[in-house]
C-alpha positions in Angstrom: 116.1 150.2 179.2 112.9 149.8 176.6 114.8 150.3 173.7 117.3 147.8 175.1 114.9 145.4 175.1 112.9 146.6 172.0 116.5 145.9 170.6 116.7 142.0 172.1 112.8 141.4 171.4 114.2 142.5 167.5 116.9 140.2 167.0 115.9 137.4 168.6 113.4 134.9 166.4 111.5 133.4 169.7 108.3 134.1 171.2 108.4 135.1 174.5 110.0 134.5 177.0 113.1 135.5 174.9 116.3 134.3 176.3 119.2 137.0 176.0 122.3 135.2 174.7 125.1 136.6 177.1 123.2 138.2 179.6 123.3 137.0 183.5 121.5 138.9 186.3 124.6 140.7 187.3 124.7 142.3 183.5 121.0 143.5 183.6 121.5 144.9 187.2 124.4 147.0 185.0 122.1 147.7 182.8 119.6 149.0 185.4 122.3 151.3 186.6 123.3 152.8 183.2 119.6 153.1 182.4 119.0 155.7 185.6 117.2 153.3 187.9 117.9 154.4 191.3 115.2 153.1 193.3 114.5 149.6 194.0 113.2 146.6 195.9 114.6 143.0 196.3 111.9 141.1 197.8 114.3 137.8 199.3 117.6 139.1 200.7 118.9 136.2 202.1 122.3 137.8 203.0 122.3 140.6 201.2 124.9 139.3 198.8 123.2 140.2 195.4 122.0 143.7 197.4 125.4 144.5 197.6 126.3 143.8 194.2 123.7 146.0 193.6 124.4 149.2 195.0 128.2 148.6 193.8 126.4 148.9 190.2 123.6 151.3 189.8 124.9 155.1 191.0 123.0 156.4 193.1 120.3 153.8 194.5 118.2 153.5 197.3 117.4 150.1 197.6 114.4 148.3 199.8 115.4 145.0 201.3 112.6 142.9 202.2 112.7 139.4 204.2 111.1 138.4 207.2 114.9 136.2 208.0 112.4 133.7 210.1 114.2 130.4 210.2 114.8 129.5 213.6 118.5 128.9 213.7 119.7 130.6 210.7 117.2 133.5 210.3 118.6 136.0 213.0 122.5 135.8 212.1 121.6 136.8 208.5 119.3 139.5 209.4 122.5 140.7 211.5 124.8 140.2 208.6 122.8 141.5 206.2 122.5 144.9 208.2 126.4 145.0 208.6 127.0 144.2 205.0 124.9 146.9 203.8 125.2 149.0 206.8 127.5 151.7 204.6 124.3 151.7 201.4 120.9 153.5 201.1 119.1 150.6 202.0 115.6 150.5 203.8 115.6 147.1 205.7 112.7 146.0 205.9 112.0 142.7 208.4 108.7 141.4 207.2 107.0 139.1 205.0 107.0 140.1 201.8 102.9 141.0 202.0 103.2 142.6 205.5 105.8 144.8 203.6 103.9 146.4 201.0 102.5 148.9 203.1 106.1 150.4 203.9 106.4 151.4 199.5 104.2 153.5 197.6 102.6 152.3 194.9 104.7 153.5 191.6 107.6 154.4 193.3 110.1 152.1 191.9 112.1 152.0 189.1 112.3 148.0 189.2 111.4 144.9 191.8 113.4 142.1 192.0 111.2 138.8 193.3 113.8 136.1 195.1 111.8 135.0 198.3 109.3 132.0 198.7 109.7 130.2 195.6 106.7 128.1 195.9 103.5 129.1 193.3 101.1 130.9 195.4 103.9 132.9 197.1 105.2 133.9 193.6 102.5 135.0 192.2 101.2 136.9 194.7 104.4 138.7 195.1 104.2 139.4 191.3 100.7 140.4 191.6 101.2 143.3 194.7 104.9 144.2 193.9 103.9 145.3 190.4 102.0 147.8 191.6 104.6 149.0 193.5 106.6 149.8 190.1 106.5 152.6 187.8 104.8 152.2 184.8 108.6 152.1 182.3 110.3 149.9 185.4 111.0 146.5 185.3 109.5 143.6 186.9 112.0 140.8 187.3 112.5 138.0 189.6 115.1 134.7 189.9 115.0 131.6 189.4 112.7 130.3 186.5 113.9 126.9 186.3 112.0 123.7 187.3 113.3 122.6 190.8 111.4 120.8 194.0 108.4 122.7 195.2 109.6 125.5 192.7 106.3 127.8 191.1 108.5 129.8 189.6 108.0 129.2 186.0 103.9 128.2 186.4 103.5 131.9 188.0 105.4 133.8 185.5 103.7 132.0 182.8 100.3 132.3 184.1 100.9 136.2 185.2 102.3 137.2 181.4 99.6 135.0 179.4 96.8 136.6 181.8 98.1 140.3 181.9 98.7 140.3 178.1 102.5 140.4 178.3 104.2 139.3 175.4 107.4 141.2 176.0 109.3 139.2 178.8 112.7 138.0 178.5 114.9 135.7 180.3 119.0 135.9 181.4 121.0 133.5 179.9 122.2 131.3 182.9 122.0 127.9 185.1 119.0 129.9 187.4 117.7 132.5 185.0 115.9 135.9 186.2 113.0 136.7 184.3 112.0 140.6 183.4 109.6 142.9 181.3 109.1 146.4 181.6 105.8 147.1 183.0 103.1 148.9 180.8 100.0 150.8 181.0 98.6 148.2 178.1 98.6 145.3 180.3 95.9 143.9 181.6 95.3 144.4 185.2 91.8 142.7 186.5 92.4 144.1 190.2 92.4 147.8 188.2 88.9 146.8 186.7 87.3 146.2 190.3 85.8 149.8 190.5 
């Protein structure tokens, strides 16, 4: 996956974030299978849809699906349809918040995180601050949705996150609701690391 994206950063002539001409979320999940990732997290399942997907391209994965499915008439018959839909994967369901869920995944155990739930600024960026940890250092951090919508913090938080943690390598899928990634690095910045 590195020299994949060694290999966009290359040809492209923008400064980061780097759009990849071509490349939608269900291509870099490909990409994530033929690259050996087999453990995940998608933090924001909604129905499990994009879950499925998924498992039906990386070989092999054990996937942890986090989302507390709270609304009050909706929440509890996607919770049950997500369980039957990925009833017949190696999925850890996980029915909590995505903060409340942190404890359930060891720090550096994943091969990637994928950030979909509460799109609003503070719940974006803390997600991106915790779930990070929860990645190896060579996985991927990557998340959906960096567009400018109502109440979106999307883009603000990814911006922020990269300028503060010294990222410069970050990319962007080329679609309508692009998912932004980078591979995380031992060279980044990390001021909750620097509390000790």
């Amino acid at each position: 996956m590195k020299d994949l994206l060694s290999t966009w950063y290359r040809k492209s002539q923008q400064i980061a974030p780097v759009r990849v001409r071509g490349l939608d979320r269900k291509r870099l999940m490909i990409h994530f299978g033929e690259s050996g990732m087999t453990r995940g997290a998608e933090i924001g399942v909604d129905r499990g849809r994009f879950s499925q997907y998924m498992f039906k391209v990386i070989p092999g994965l054990h996937l942890f699906c986090v989302d507390p499915w709270r609304w009050k008439l909706r929440g509890e018959s996607r919770y049950r349809s997500t369980v039957e839909r990925l009833s017949q994967f190696n999925a850890t369901i996980i029915r909590k918040n995505s903060i409340d869920a942190l404890v359930d995944v060891p720090d550096e155990s994943l091969d990637f995180v994928y950030i979909d739930g509460d799109h609003t600024f503070d719940y974006v960026m803390t997600d991106i601050i915790w779930w990070s940890k929860k990645v190896r250092y060579g996985g991927v951090v990557a998340g959906h949705d960096y567009y400018r919508f109502r109440r979106g913090g999307v883009i603000p938080a990814v911006d922020i996150y990269t300028q503060q943690h010294g990222i410069t390598q970050w990319f962007l899928t080329d679609e309508r609701t692009p998912t932004w990634f980078w591979i995380r690095e031992r060279s980044f910045v990390d001021p909750l690391d620097e509390q000790d």
